[in-house]
C-alpha positions as CSV (number, residue, x, y, z in Angstrom):
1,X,42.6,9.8,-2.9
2,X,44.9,7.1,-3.0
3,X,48.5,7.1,-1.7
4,X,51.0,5.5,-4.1
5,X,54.5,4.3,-3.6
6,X,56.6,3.5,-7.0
7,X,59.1,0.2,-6.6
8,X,61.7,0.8,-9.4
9,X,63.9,-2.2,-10.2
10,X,66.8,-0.5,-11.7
11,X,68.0,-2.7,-15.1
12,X,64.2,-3.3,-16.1
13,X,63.6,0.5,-15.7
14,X,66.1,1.3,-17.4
15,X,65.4,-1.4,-20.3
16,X,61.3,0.2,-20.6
17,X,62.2,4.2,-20.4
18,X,65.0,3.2,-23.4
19,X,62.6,1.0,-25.9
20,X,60.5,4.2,-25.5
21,X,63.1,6.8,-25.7
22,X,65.5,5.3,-28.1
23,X,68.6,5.8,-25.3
24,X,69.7,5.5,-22.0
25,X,67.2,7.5,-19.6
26,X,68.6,10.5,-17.8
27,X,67.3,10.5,-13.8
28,X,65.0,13.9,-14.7
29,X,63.4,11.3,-18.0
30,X,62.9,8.4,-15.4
31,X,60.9,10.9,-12.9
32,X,58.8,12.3,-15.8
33,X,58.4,8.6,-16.6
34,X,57.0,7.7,-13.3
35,X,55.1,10.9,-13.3
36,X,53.1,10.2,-16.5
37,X,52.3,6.3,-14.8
38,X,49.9,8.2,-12.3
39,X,46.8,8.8,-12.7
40,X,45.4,12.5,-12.6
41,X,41.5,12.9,-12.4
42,X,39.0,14.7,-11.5
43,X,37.7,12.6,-9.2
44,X,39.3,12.5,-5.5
45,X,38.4,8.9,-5.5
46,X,41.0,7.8,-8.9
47,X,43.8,10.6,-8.3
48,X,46.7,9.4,-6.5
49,X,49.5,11.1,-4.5
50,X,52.5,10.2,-4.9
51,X,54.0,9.5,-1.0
52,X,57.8,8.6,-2.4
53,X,59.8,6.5,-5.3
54,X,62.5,3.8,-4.6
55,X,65.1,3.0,-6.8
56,X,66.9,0.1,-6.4
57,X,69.6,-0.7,-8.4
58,X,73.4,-2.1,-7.3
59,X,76.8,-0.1,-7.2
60,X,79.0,-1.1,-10.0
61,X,81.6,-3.1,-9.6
62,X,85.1,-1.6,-8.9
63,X,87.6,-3.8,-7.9
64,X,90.9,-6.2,-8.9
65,X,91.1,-9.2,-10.6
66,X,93.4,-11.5,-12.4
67,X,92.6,-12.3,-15.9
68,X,91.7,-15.9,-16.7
69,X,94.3,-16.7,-19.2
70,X,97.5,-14.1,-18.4
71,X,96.9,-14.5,-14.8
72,X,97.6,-10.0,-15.2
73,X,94.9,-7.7,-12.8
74,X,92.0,-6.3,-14.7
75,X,91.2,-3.1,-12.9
76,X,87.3,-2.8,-13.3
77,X,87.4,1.0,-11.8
78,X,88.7,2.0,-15.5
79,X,85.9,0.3,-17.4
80,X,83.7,2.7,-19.3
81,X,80.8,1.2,-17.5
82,X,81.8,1.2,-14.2
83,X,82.3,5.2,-14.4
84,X,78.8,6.2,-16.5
85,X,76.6,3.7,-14.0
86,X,78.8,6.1,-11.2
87,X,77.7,9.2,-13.1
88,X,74.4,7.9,-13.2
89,X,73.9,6.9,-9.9
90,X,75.5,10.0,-8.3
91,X,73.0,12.2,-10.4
92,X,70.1,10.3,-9.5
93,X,70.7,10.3,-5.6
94,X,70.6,14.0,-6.1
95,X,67.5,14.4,-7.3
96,X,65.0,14.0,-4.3
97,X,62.6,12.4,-6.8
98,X,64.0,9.2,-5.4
99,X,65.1,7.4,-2.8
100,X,68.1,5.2,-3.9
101,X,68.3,1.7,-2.3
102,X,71.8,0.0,-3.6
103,X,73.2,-3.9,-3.5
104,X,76.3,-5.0,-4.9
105,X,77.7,-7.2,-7.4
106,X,79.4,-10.5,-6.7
107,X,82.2,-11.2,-8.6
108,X,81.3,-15.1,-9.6
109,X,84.6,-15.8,-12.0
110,X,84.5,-15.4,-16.0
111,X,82.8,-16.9,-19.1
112,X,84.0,-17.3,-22.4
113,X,81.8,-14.7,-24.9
114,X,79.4,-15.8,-27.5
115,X,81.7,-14.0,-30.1
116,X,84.4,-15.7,-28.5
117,X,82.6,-19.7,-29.1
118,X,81.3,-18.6,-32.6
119,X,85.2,-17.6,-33.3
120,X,86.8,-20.7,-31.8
121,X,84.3,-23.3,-33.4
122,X,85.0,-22.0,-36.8
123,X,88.8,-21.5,-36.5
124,X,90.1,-23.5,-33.1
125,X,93.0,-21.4,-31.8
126,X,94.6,-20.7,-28.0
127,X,92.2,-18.9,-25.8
128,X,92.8,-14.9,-24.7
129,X,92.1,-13.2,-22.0
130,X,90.2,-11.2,-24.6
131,X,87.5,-14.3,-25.2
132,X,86.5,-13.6,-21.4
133,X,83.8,-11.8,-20.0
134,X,83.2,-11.4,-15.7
135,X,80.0,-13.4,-14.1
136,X,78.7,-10.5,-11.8
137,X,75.7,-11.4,-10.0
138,X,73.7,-8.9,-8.2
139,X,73.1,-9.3,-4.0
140,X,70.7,-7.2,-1.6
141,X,68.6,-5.9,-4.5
142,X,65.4,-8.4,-4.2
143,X,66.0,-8.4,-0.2
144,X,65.9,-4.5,0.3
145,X,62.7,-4.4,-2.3
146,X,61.1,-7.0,-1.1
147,X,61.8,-5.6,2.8
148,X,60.2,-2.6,2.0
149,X,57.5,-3.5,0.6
150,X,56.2,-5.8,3.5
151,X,56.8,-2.8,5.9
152,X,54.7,-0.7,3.3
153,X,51.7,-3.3,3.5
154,X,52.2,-4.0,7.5
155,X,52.0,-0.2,8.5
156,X,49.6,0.6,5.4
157,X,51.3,3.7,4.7
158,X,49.8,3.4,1.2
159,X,47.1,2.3,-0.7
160,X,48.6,1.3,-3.6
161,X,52.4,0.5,-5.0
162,X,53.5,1.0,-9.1
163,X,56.1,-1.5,-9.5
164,X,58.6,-2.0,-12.2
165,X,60.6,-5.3,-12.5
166,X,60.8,-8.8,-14.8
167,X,61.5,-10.7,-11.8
168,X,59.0,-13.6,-11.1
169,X,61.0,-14.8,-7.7
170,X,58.8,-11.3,-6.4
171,X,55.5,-13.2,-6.4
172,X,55.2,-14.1,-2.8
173,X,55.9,-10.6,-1.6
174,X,53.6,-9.4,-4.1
175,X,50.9,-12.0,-2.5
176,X,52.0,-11.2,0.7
177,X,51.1,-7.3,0.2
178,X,48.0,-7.8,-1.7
179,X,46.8,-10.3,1.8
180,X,47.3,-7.1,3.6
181,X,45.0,-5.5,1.9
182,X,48.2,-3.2,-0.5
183,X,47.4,-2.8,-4.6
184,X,50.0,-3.5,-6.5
185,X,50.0,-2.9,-10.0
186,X,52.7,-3.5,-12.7
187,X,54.1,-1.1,-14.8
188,X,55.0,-2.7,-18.2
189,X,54.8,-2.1,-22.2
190,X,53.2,-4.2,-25.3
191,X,56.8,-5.8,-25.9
192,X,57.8,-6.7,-22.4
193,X,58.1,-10.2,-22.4
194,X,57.3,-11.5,-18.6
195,X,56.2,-14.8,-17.4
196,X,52.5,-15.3,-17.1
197,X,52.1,-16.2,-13.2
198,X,54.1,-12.7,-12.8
199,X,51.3,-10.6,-14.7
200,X,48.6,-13.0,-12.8
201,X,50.2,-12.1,-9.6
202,X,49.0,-7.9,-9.7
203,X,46.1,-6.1,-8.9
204,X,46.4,-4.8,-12.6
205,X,48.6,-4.0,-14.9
206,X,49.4,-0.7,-16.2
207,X,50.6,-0.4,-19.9
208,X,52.4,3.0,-21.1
């Protein structure tokens, strides 16, 4: 009876449960999600126990900056998004589904918006602060994931790990996991669009 651990990389969760949902997940739909990935036989030898589920993910961002063009602060705390990814977060780490691993986001400067260069190509005019959006870049994420899976394939607590992610810079530690012996299968849906040599680089892939 295999043991299974499920590696949850928070935005591509997020992105599957919606396409099949048709809206943002609650944390009670992502557990039923990760629920229905297992499989349940008859057989001691294809049923698999769930040991625990990570959920990595980064705390949004909530601090001051000055605006590109007025040089005024933009206070993130107030954003809509910054309080429902809060909301969410806080709700999740309640439920002891999951065990939630958080980075942070960098604050890398701003970019103008692709309404804003469709705008200003067809009618040239002074730019706003408004024709600005923040570069935030997410740190710690891929370093805690990839940190716990390597413990999970050096002390074989499991047998097996469900992943969820799009990101391709995780093949070594998915080769490193699969030379100790640890399956790793990928979690994914007919219109996930993921490089090649990431599929190639599972045990097998797991379509829902």
């Amino acid at each position: 009876m295999p043991n299974v651990s499920i590696i949850l990389d928070g935005d591509a969760t997020r992105r599957l449960i919606k396409r099949k949902l048709g809206k943002n997940p609650t944390p009670a739909e992502i557990e039923a999600f990760c629920r229905s990935t297992l499989h349940h036989d008859q057989d001691p030898n294809l049923h698999e126990t769930l040991k625990d589920v990570f959920y990595y993910d980064c705390a949004p961002f909530g601090e001051t900056r000055p605006r590109p063009i007025s040089g005024t602060d933009k206070d993130f705390t107030g954003e809509d998004v910054c309080g429902m990814a809060n909301k969410f977060q806080i709700r999740l780490s309640q439920n002891p589904f999951f065990t939630l691993r958080r980075g942070y986001l960098s604050f890398d400067g701003w970019t103008t918006t692709e309404v804003a260069i469709k705008d200003l190509t067809a009618t040239p005019r002074p730019l706003t602060d408004n024709d600005f959006e923040p570069i935030l870049s997410q740190k710690q994420v891929d370093m805690k994931i990839a940190l716990d899976v390597a413990k999970m394939a050096i002390s074989h607590s499991v047998d097996r790990i469900l992943m969820i992610t799009c990101d391709s810079d995780f093949i070594p530690m998915i080769d490193f996991a699969r030379s100790k012996g640890l399956e790793v299968d990928l979690i994914l849906d007919n219109t996930s669009i993921l490089k090649r040599r990431l599929k190639k680089a599972f045990n097998g892939l797991r379509y829902v």
